[in-house]
N, C-alpha and C positions, 0 to 999 in steps of 0.2 A: 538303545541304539536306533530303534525305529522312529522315537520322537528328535532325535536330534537328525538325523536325514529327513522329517520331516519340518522342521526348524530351521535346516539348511534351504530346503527348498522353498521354503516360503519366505522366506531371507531374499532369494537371488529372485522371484516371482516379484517381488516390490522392486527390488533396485532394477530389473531392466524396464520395468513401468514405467518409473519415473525418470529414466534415462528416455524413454518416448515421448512422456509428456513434456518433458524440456526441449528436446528439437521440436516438434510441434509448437511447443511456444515459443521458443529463439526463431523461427520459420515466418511463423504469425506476426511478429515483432519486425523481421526482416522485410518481410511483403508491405509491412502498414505503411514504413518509412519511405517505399518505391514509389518514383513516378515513372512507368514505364515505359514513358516517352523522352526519356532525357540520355540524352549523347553525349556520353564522356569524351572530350579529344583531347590527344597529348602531342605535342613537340618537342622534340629532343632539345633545339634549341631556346622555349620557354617552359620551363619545368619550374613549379612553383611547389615549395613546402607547403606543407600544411594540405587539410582537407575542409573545404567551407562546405561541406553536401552533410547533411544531418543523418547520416548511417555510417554508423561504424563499418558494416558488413561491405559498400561502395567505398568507404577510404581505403578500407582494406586493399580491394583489387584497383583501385587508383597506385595504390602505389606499387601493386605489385608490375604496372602498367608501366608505368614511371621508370622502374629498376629494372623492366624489360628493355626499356630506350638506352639509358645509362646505369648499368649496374655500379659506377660510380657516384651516383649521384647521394648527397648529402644523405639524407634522411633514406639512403637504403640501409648503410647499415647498422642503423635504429633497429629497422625490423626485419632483416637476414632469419633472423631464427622462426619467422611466420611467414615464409615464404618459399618454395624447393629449392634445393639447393641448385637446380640447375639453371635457376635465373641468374646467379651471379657468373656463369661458366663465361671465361675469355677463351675470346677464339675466333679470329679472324671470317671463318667460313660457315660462323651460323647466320650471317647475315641478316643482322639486327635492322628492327625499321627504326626509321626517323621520325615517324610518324604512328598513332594507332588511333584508331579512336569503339569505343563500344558501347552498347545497348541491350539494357536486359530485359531479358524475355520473358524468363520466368527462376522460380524457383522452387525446388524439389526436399524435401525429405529424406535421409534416406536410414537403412534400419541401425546401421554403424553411431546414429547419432549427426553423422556432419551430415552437411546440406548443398545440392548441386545449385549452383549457378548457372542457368542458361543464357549466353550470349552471343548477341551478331557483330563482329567485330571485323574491322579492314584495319590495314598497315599497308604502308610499303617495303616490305622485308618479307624475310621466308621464317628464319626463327621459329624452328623445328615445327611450325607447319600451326605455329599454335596465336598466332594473332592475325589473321584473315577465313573469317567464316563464322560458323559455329563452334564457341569456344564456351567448355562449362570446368567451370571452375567449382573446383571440391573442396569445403568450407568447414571448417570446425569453430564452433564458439568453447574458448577454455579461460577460466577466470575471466570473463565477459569480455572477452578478446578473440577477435577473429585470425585464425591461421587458413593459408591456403594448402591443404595438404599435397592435392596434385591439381594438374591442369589437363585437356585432351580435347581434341576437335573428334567432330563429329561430322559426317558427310549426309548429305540428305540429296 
């Protein structure tokens, strides 16, 4: 009994290892692809399919940006199941922008495996308070696919 709860333990002592060393390097991988001077802008009015930025981890939140303007637009519900549910929410009085545009600042680790997104973003809209300011987006890489798990500003 004692070697198999020690068998177990060193079982679960590898796998969250290497669950560190993989955000650590989906992180490493993420940060190479950044140019951290580069400003995403969107308009409701030209919203374009597709992503021409060579990071998966920025098309991601490109579109998640995109289906924050128009939660009808084409190509959102491709990826509805990689993005909270409460971006597709209709409803007159969340007061969606027409506009957003964003810049990342940095990016974070964190123990769960996903990885924050820090960014500086403006709209013209209120939309739950989450596309004007400090906005970090909570990231997961799964089958080398990026999902937003949540979103939240932050006040400084």
């Amino acid at each position: 009994m004692k070697k198999a709860i020690t068998t177990l333990f060193f079982i679960l002592f590898i796998i969250s290892c290497s669950q560190k060393d993989t955000t650590a390097e989906k992180t490493k991988e993420a940060n190479s692809n950044l140019d951290k001077n580069t400003v995403f802008s969107f308009d409701v009015n030209n919203l374009k399919t597709g992503c021409d930025y060579d990071s998966e981890l920025v098309c991601t939140i490109n579109s998640a940006v995109k289906c924050t303007l128009n939660p009808l637009f084409k190509e959102c519900e491709k990826i509805k199941d990689r993005l909270p549910a409460f971006v597709f929410m209709q409803d007159e009085t969340l007061q969606r922008p027409t506009f957003q545009s964003y810049k990342i600042n940095k990016l974070t680790p964190r123990e769960d495996g996903a990885i924050e997104v820090y960014t500086q973003s403006t709209c013209n809209g209120n939309w739950f308070g989450l596309c004007n300011g400090n906005i970090v987006y909570v990231m997961k890489s799964i089958d080398s696919k990026w999902y937003i798990k949540d979103m939240y500003a932050l006040e400084f």
